[in-house]
C-alpha positions in Angstrom: 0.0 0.0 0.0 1.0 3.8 -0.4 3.9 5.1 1.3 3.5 8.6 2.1 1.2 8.9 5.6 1.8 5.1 5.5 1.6 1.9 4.0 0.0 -1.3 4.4 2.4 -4.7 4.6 4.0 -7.4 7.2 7.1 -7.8 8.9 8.8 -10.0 11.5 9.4 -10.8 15.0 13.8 -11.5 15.2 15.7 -12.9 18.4 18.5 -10.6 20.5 17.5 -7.1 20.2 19.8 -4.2 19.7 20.8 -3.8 23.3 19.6 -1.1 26.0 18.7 1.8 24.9 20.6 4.9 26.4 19.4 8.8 26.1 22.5 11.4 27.1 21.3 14.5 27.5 21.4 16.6 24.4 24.4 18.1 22.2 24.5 20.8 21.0 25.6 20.2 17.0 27.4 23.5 15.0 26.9 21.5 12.1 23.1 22.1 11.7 22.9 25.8 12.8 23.6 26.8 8.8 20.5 24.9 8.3 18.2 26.7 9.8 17.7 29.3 6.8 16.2 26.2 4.5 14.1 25.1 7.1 12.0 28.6 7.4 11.4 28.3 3.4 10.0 24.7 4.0 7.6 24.7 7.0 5.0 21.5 7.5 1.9 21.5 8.9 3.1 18.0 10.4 0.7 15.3 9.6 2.9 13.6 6.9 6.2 12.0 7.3 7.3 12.2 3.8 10.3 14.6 4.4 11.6 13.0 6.7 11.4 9.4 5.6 13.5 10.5 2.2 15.7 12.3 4.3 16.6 8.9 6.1 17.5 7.5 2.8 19.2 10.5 1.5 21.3 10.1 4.8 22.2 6.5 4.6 22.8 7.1 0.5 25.2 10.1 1.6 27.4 7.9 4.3 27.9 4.6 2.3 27.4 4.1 -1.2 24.1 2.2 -2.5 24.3 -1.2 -2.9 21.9 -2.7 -6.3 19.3 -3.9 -6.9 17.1 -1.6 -4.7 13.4 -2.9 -3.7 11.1 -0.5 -2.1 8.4 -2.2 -0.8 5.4 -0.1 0.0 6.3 2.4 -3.4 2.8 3.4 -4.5 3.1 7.0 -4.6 -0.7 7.9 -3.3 -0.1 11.6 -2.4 1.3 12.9 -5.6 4.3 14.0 -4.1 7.8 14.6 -5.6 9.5 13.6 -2.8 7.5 10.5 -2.3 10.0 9.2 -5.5 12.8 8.0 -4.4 14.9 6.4 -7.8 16.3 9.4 -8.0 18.4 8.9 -5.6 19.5 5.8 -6.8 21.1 6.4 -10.5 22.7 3.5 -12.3 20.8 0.8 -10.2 18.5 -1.5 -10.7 14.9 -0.8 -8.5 12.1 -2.2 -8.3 9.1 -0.7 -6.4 6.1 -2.9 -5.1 3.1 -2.7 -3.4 0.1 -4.7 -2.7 -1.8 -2.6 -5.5 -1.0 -1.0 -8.9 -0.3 2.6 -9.3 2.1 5.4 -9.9 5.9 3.8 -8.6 4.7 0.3 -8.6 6.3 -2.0 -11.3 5.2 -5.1 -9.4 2.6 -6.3 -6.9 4.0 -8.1 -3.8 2.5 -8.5 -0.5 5.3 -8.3 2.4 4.8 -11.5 4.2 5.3 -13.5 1.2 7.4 -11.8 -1.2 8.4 -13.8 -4.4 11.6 -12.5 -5.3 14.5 -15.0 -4.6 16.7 -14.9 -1.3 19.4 -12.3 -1.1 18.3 -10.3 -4.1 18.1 -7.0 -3.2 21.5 -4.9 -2.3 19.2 -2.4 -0.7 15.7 -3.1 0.9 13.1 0.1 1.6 10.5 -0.2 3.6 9.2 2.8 4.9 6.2 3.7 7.1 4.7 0.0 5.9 4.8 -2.6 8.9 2.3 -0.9 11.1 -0.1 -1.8 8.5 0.9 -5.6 8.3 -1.1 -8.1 10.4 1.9 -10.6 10.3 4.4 -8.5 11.6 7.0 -11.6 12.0 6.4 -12.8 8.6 7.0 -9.7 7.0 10.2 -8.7 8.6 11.3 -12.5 8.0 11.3 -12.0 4.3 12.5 -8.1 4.9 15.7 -10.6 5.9 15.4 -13.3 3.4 15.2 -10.9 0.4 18.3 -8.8 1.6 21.7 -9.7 0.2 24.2 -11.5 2.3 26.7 -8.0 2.3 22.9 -5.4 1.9 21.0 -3.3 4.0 17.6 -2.7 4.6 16.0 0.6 6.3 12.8 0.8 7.6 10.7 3.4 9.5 7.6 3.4 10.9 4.9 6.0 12.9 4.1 5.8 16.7 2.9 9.0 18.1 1.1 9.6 14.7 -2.8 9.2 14.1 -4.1 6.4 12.5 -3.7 5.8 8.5 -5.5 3.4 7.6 -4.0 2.2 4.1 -6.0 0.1 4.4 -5.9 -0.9 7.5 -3.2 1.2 10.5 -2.2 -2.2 13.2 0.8 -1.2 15.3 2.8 1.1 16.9 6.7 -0.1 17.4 9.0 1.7 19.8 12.7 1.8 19.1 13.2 -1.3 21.5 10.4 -3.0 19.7 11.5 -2.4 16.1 15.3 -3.7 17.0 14.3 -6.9 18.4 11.9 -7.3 15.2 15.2 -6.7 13.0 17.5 -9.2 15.6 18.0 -11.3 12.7 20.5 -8.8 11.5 24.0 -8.3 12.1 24.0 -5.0 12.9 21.1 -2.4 13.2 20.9 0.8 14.0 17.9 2.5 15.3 16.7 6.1 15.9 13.5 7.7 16.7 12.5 12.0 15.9 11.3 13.5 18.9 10.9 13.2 22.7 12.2 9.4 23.5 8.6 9.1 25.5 6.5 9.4 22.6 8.8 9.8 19.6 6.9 10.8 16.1 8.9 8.4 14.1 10.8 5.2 15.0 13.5 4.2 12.0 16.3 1.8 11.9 19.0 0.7 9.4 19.9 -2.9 9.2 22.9 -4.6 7.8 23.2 -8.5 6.9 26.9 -8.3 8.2 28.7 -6.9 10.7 29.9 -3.5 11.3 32.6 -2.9 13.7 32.0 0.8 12.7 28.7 1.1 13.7 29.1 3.9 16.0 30.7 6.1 13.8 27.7 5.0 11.0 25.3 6.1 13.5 27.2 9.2 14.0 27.1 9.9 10.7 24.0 8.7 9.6 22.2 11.2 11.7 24.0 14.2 10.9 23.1 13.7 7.2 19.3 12.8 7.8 19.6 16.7 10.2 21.4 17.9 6.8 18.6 16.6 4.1 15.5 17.2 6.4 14.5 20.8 5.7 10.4 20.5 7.0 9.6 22.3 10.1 6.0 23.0 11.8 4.2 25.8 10.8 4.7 28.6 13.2 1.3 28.9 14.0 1.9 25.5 15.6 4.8 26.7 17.4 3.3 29.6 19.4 0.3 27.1 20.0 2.7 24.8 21.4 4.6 27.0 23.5 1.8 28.9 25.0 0.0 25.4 25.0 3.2 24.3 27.1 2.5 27.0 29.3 -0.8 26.8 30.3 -1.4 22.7 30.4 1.9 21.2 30.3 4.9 20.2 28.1 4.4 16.8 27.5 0.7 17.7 25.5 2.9 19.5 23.0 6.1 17.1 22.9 5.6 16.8 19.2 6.4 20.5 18.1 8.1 20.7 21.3 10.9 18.3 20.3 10.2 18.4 16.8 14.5 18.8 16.5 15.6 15.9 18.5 16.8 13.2 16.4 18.3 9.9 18.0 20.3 7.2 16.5 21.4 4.3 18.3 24.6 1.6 17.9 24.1 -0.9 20.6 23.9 0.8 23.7 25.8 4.1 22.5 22.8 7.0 21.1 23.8 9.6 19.3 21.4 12.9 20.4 21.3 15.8 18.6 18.6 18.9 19.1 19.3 21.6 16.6 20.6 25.0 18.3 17.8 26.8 19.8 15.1 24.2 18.5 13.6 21.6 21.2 12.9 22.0 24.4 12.7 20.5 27.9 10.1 18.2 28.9 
């Protein structure tokens, strides 16, 4: 089903989970602050996660070279959006996108917990915002790791504190602990969330069929170039709501605008926390 608000497909329950899961405080990045000038020129009103999700490819695209053939699974393009196409970013390759119904980015029709492409034959996997609409959760994310080549990657994201999209049906909500033990069947994953670790807006990970001693520094990294691709901000009508909002009833009723900024990426038990300089805020 459509990727864009979200998608409908399956994935899997895995064994050991990425371990513990550790929030340090907040640091305070130089890198981002030049940003700040393209995010006034592309404000959101924050209901769709299309920015962001590209951004997470962009990022992973921007720290290690993409790895053919891509599959995006969930690649039916149902808003109309540019940035809901994502071959672009993946010139030379072979991709194939495929969804559980025809339409505009779908060149084949798969359902995710029983795909029929062969084992191992995607370089790169995509499945973004899809396995909160799959019933069979395990069986999805079991062929998520079948199809994935022995030396590939797959990166997946899905919505938590998010309302519910039902394309055509909206199941689950995964935190990042969740979502990590799903993916256990991997080598090495890395996993993130966008906003307050509480009630974070999206949960994403990055999962590799072999190990990565480097992990850390690929967290590192990957985050700093999702923060450098990811341009949406709210509007600021919804920022003066949530600040006086904040200030009348309470922080954590506005944590989504609130720490709209905070991006976490995890390697093991090792997060990397940024907040962009004078963005976020405290509770």
């Amino acid at each position: 089903m459509p990727r864009g608000a979200g998608t409908p497909h399956s994935a899997d329950h895995s064994a050991d989970p990425l371990p513990h899961f550790a929030l340090a405080g907040r640091a305070q990045t130089a890198k981002i602050g030049p940003l700040r000038g393209k995010r006034r020129a592309n404000r959101t009103r924050g209901t769709r996660l299309d920015g962001l999700t590209r951004a997470l490819v962009e990022g992973a695209a921007a720290v290690l070279p993409p790895q053919g053939p891509v599959l995006e699974i969930g690649s039916r393009q149902v808003q109309g959006l540019e940035m809901a196409n994502l071959r672009p970013l993946f010139p030379g390759l072979e991709y194939i996108g495929c969804d559980m119904e025809p339409g505009p980015g779908v060149d084949r029709i798969e359902r995710l917990e029983a795909l029929s492409l062969p084992d191992g034959w995607a370089g790169t996997l995509l499945c973004l915002n899809v396995v909160e609409h799959a019933w069979e959760v395990a069986k999805g994310i079991s062929e998520i790791h079948r199809v994935t080549a022995p030396g590939g990657s797959a990166i997946l994201s899905t919505a938590f504190n998010f309302d519910i999209h039902a394309y055509p049906d909206d199941y689950w909500r995964f935190t990042p602990q969740a979502l990590s033990r799903l993916l256990g069947g991997f080598e090495t994953v890395l996993c993130g969330w966008q906003g307050h670790a509480k009630s974070p807006r999206l949960v994403f990970a990055w999962a590799f069929k072999q190990r990565r001693p480097d992990a850390e520094r690929l967290a590192e990294a990957w985050r700093g170039e999702i923060l450098g691709h990811w341009h949406e901000q709210p509007s600021l009508w919804m920022r003066l709501g949530a600040g006086l909002g904040g200030t009348l009833f309470g922080k954590r009723y506005f944590r989504n605008i609130r720490h709209w900024w905070d991006l976490t990426v995890c390697a093991g038990r090792k997060a990397a926390v940024a907040t962009a300089p004078g963005q976020g805020g405290r509770g």
